[in-house]
LORO-296837 format. One record per atom (N, C-alpha, C): x, y, z. Coordinates in steps of 0.001 Angstrom, whole numbers, plus 500000, padded with zeros to 6 digits. Example, Ala and Ser with C-alpha at 12.3 -4.5 7.8 and 13.67 -1.06 7.14 Angstrom:
// residues 2
513190494310507800 512300495500507800 513200496700507800 512850497750507080 513670498940507140 512900500030507870 
// end
This chain:
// residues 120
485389477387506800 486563477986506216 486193478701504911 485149478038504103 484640478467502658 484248479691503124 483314480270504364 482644481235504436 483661482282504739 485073482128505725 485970483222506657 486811483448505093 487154482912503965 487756483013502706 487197484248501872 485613484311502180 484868485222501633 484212486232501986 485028486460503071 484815487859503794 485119489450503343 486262488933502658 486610489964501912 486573490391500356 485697489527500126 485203489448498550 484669490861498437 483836492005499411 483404493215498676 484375494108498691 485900493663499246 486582494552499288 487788494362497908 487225493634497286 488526493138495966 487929494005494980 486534494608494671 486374495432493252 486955496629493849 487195497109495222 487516498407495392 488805498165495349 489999497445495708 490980496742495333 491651496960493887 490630496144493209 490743496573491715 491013497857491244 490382498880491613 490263499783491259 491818500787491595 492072500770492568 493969500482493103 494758500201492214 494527498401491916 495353497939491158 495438498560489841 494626498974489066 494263499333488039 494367500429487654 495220501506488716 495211502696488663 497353502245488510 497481501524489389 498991501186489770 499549500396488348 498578499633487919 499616498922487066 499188500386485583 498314501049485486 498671501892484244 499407503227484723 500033503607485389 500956504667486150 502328503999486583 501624502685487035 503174502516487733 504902502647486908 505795503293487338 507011503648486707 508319503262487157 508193502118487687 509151501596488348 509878501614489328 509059502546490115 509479503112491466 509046502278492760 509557502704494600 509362501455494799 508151501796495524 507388500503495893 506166500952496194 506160500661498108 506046501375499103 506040500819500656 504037500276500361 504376499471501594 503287498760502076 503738497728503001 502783497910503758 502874496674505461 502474495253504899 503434494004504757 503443492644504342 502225492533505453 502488492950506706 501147492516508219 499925492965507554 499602493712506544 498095493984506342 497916493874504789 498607493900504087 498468493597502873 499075492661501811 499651491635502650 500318490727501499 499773490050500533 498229490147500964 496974489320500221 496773490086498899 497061491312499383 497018492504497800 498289492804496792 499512492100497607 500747492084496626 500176490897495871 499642490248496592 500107488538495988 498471489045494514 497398489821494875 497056489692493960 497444490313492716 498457491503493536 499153492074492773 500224491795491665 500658490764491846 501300489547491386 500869489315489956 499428488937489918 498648488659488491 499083489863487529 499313490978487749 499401492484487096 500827491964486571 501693491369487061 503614491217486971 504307492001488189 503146492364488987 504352493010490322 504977491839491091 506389492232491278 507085490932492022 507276491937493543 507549490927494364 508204491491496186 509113492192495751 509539492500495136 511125493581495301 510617494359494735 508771494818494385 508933495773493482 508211496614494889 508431496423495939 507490496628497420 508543496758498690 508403497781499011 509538498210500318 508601498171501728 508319496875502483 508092496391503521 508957495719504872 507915495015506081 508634494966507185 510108494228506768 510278492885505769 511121492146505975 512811492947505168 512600494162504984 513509494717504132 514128495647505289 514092495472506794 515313495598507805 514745497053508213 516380497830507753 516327498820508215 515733500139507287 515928499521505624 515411500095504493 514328500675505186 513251499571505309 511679499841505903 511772500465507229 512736500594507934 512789501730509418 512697502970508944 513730502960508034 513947504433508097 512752505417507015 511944504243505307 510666504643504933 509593505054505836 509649504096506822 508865504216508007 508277505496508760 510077506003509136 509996507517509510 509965508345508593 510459508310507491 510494509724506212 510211508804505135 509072508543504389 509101507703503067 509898508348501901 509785509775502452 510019510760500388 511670510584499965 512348510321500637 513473509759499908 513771508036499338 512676507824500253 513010506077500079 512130505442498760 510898506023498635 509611504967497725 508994506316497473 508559505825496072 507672506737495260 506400506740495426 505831505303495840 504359504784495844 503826504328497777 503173504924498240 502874504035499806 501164503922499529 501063502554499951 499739501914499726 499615501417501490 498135502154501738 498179502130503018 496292501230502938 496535500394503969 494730499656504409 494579500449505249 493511500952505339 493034502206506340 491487501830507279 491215500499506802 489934500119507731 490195498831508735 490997498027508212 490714496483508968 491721496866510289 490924496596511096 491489496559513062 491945498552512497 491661499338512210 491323500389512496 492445501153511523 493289500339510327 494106500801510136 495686499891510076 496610500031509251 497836499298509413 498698499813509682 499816500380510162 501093501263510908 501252502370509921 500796501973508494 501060503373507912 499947504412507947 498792503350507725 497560504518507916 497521505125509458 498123504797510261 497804505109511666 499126506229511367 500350505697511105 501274507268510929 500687508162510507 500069507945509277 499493509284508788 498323510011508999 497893509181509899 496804510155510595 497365510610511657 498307510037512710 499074510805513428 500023511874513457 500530511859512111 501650512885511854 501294513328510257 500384514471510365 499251515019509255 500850515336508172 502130515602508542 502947515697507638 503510514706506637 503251513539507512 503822511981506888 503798511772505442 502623512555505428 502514511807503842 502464513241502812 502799514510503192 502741515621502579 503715515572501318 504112514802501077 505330514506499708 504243514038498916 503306512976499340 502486512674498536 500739513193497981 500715512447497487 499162512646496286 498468511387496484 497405511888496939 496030510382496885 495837509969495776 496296508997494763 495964508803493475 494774507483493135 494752507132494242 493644505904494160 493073505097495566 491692504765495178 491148504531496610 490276503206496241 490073502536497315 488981501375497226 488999500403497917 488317499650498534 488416498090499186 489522498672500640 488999499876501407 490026500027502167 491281500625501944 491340499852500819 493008500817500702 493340501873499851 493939502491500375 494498504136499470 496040503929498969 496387504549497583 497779504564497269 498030506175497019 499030506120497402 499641507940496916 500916507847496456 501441508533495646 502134508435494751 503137510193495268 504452509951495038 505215510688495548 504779512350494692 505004513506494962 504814514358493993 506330514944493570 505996515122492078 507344516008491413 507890517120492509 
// end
């Protein structure tokens, strides 16, 4: 169990580097991300002062249906894992529908995951 815990240890400095971009930008806007692939990165996200409501995911109904299909009215911030099992529902939207994410800006990358940030 000690060893399957530390599998993902080379992916937390690139992580960091995310976080660290999010907590000196972040503006109170809401951020989407899949709880199924990243809850491990809210929760470290957590240490920074981000709480769950500051995150528009699966358990938020229909909110998260409709971010789902059009984010740019719903969330300012979408943080997508783009490597583990090939990708999480958002990175797979947006490689499927090259428009998905055209509201946004790549503002930070690492440990797999990318955040983009809505544009003015």
């Amino acid at each position: 169990m000690l060893q399957e815990a530390q599998w993902d240890r080379t992916n937390q400095a690139g992580r960091a580097r995310v976080a660290a971009y999010l907590r000196e930008n972040w503006n109170g806007g809401t951020i989407m991300a899949s709880m199924g692939s990243l809850a491990h990165f809210m929760q470290e996200l957590s240490r920074d002062g981000f709480r769950i409501q500051d995150f528009l995911h699966e358990g938020n109904g229909d909110l998260w249906l409709a971010a789902l299909e059009y984010p740019d009215p719903h969330v300012e911030w979408v943080l997508l894992e783009e490597q583990a099992e090939g990708g999480d529902m958002l990175a797979q939207r947006a490689r499927s529908r090259p428009a998905y994410l055209a509201g946004y800006a790549r503002v930070a990358e690492g440990g797999g995951v990318a955040l983009y940030r809505r544009r003015s």
